[in-house]
N, C-alpha and C positions, 0 to 999 in steps of 0.2 A: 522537558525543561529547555532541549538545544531550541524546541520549534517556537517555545514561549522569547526565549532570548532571540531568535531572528526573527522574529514577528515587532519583537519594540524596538530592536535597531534598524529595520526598514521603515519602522512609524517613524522614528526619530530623523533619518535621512529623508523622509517626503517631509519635516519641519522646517528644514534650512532654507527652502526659499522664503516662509511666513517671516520665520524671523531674521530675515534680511529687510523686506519688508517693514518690519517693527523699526528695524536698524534706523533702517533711511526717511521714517517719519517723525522719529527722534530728532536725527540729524538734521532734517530740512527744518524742523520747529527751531531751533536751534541758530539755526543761519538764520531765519526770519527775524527771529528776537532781535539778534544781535545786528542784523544789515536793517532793520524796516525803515528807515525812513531814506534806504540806497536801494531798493529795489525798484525796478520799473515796467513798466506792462509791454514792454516792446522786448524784453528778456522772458518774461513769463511766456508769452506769445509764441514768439520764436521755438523756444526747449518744444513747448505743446503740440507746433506742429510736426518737429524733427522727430519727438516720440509716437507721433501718427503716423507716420511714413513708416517706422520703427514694426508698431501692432500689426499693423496692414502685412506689412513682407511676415510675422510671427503667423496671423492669422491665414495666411496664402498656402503657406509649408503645410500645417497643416490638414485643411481643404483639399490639398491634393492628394494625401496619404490615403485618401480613401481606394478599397479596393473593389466598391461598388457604389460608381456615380449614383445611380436609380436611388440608391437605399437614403444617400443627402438630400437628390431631390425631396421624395416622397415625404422625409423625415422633415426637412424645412418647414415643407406648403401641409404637412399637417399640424403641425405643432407651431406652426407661425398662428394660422387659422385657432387651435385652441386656444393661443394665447393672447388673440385678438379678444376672440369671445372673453375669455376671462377678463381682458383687459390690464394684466401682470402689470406693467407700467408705470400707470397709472396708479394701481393700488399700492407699488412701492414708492411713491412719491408721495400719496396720502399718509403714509405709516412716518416719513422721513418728514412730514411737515408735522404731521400729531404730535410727533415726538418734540419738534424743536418748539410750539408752541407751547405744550405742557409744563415743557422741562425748563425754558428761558423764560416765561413768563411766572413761573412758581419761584424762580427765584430774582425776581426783579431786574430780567435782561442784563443779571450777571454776566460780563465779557467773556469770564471763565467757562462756564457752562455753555456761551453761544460758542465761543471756541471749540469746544467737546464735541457738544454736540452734532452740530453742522460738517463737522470733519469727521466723526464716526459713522453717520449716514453716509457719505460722499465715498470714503473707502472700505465701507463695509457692501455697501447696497450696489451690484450690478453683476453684470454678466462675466468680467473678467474673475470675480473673486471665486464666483462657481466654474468657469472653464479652468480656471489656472489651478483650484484646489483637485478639480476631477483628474489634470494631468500630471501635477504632481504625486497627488495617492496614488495614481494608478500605474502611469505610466515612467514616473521621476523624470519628467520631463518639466525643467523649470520655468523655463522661457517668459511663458505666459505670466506667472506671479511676479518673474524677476523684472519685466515691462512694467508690469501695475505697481509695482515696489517705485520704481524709479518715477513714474506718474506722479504716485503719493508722494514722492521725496519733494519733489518739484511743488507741489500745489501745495504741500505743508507749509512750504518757506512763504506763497504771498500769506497763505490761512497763519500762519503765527503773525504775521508784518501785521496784519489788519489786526484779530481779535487776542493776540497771545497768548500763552503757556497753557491752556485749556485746549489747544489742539494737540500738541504733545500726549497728551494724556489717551488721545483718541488711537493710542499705538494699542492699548488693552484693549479693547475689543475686536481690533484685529485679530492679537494672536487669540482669542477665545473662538471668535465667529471662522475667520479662514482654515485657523490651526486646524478647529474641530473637525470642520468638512474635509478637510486633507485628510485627516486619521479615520473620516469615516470611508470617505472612497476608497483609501489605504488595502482595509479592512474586507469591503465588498467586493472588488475588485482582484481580490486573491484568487476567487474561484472562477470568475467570468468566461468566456468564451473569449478569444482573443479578438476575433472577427467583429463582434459586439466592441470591444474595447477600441478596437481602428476606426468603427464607423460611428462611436462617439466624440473620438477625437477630431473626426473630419468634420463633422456637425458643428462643435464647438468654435472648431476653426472657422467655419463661414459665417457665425457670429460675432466672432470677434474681426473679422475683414469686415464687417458693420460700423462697430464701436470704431476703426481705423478711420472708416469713411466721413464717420459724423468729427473724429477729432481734426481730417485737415477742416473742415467746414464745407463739403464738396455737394452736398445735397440743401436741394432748397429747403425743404422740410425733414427734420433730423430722424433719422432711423429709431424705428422703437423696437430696439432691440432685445428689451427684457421682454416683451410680447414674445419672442424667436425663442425664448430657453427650453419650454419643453420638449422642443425641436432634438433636445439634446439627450433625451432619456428612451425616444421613441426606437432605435438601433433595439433598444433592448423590446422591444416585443419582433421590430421589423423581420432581423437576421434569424430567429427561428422558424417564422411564419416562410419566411421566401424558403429557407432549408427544408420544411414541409413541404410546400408546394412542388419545390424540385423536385423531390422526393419522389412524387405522385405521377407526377409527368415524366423523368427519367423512369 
């Protein structure tokens, strides 16, 4: 019963970054409604890049943590290469346009629903909700989700200024989509190798030093960084194969 009861209070404390999150996409729907026809794209712009600068120093810290350079590389350039082939990307942008075409056209380009919609794609679908959810379960390490929180907060206010109160609503599937992954990492991640757990977070992090890079606008052709994520699951085969190998040669 103690192990059951500290088991839902450590689920519950990896929640507090999601639903800050939820807070501040409220909030910014919120200001949008109420400021939209006082907001301007030279404010929008501005926050966008200060929070790139932001990601970038989050995503740095952890890329460094790593305690075997070799295992980031290896894990990147292969799981970059999977996801190439797969072409991840791409397929989530196919899924996030299915959705909005299905769903805003069945109900006659309802504002509401392009509201919803297009704003529950946008901070549901990337790389930040899966790094920030693995280091919060895993690690209660905020950082990552409390950046994406603040993101969302920001981008809510023009997304309500433009299509209204239909973004607001796109806070639910946050807390179902993020919440969930948090509580599952939470969960797997109880038993893990710790080493495994540092060299996913290092991974993580040079993914997200990507997403920093494409937010100031620094590369001519933007990082396709959801191509990078299975980058971030491969520690978990790498660090016992390299532990065998040593093994063998020690």
């Amino acid at each position: 019963m103690r192990l059951l009861t500290h088991c839902i209070a450590k689920a519950g404390k990896a929640m507090i970054a999601t639903v800050i999150n939820v807070v501040l996409i409220l909030l910014g729907s919120a200001l949008g409604l109420i400021f939209k026809n006082r907001i301007s794209p030279r404010f929008a712009s501005g926050l966008t890049f200060a929070l790139g600068l932001c990601v970038l120093g989050i995503g740095i810290t952890s890329m460094i943590s790593t305690a075997d350079s070799l295992c980031v590389i290896v894990c990147m350039v292969v799981g970059t290469l999977l996801g190439e082939a797969i072409n991840i990307e791409k397929r989530m942008d196919s899924v996030g346009e299915l959705l909005r075409r299905r769903l805003i056209r069945g109900e006659g380009n309802n504002r509401f629903v392009e509201g919803f919609v297009n704003a529950s794609v946008l901070f549901c679908v990337g790389a930040m909700a899966i790094n920030g959810s693995m280091e919060a379960g895993m690690n209660h390490n905020y950082d990552i989700i409390i950046s994406k929180a603040v993101i969302d907060g920001v981008t809510s206010i023009t997304f309500a200024a433009a299509m209204g109160v239909g973004v607001a609503f796109a806070a639910l599937p946050i807390l179902v989509y993020q919440g969930g992954l948090t509580l599952i990492f939470a969960a797997v991640g109880q038993g893990m190798d710790p080493a495994v757990v540092t060299e996913m977070s290092a991974v993580g992090g040079t993914i997200i030093v990507g997403i920093g890079i494409n937010m100031l606008g620094l590369p001519k052709e933007k990082l396709r960084v959801g191509n990078m994520l299975p980058a971030i699951f491969l520690p978990l085969a790498y660090i016992p194969l390299s532990q065998w190998l040593g093994g063998l040669v020690g």
